[in-house]
Every structure is written in C-alpha cells, then in structure tokens.
C-alpha positions in Angstrom: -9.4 4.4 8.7 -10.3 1.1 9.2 -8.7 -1.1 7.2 -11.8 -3.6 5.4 -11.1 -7.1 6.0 -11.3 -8.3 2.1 -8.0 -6.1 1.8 -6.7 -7.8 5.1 -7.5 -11.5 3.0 -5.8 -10.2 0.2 -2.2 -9.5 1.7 -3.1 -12.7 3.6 0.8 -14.1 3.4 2.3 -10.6 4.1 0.1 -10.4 7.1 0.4 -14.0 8.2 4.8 -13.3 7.9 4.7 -9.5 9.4 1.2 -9.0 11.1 -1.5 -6.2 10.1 1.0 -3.0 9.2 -0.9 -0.9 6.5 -1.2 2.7 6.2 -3.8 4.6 4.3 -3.3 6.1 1.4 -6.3 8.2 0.8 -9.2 8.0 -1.4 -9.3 8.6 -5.3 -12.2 8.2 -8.1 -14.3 6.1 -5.4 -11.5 3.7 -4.3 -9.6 3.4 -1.1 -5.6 3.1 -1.5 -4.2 0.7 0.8 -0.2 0.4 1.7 1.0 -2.9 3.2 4.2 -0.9 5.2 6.6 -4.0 6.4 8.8 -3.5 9.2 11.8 -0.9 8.8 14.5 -4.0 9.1 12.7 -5.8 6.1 14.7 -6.1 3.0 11.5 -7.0 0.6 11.4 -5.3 -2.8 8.7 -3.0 -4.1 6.0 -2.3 -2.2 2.1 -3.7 -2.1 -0.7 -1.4 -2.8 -4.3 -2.8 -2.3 -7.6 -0.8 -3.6 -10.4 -1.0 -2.4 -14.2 -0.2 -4.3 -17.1 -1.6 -3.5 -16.0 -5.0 -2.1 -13.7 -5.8 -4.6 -9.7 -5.5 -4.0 -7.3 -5.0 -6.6 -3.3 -5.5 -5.7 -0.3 -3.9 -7.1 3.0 -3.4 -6.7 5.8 -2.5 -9.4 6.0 0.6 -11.0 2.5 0.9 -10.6 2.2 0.6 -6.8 5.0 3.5 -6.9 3.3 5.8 -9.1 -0.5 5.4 -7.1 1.9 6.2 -3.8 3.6 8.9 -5.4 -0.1 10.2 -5.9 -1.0 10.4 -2.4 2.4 11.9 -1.2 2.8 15.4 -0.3 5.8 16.0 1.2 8.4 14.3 -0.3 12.3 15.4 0.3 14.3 15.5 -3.1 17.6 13.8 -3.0 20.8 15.0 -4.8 22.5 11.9 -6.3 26.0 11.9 -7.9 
C-alpha cells in the first residue's frame, strides 16, 4: 500500500534522518496502521506507529505502538528467557 503523504509529513524528522522505510500494518475499525521500520543498525528506542483515517494521522509509540503492532502480527516466535 501506498503510504499517504500526511503520514510521510508526520514522521517528517524520522524520514528527513533515515529516508521513507514504513511497512504496513493493516487496516482496523476504518484506520490504516503505519510502522516507521528504521534501519537494522539503528539503536532508537520504541518504535513509531502512525494511523491513518480520513486525513487525519495520529502517532504513537510506547507501550501503545507495541500493543497496536502486536495486533497485526501473526507469526511471532516465542522466546525462552532465563
């Protein structure tokens, strides 16, 4: 999908530092879930998620971004931690 250009404006300093690298997320309740992926040799923190509904872009990252991407992901490998 295409990403829409308000949700390019709104990661504006991410994409001005590490270029145009988002992944779709899918589509839920109307909205379209962005992810802004950096590159693999980034050390950055939690992730950026950006929805998109009717024009308008909300952004998120925290907890929250985690739980929306958890949403959308299918096939996740557990790992054992001791």
């Amino acid at each position: 999908m295409k990403v829409p250009e308000e949700v390019i404006k709104a990661a504006g300093q991410l994409v001005e530092q590490y270029g145009e690298n988002f992944e779709y997320l899918g589509r839920k309740d109307d909205t379209d879930y962005f992810l802004y992926a950096f590159p693999e040799d980034s050390c950055t923190g939690f992730p950026f998620v950006y929805a998109f509904k009717n024009g308008d872009v909300d952004t998120m990252t925290g907890g929250v971004a985690i739980s929306l991407i958890d949403l959308f992901i299918e096939d996740v490998k557990e790992v054992d931690a001791e």
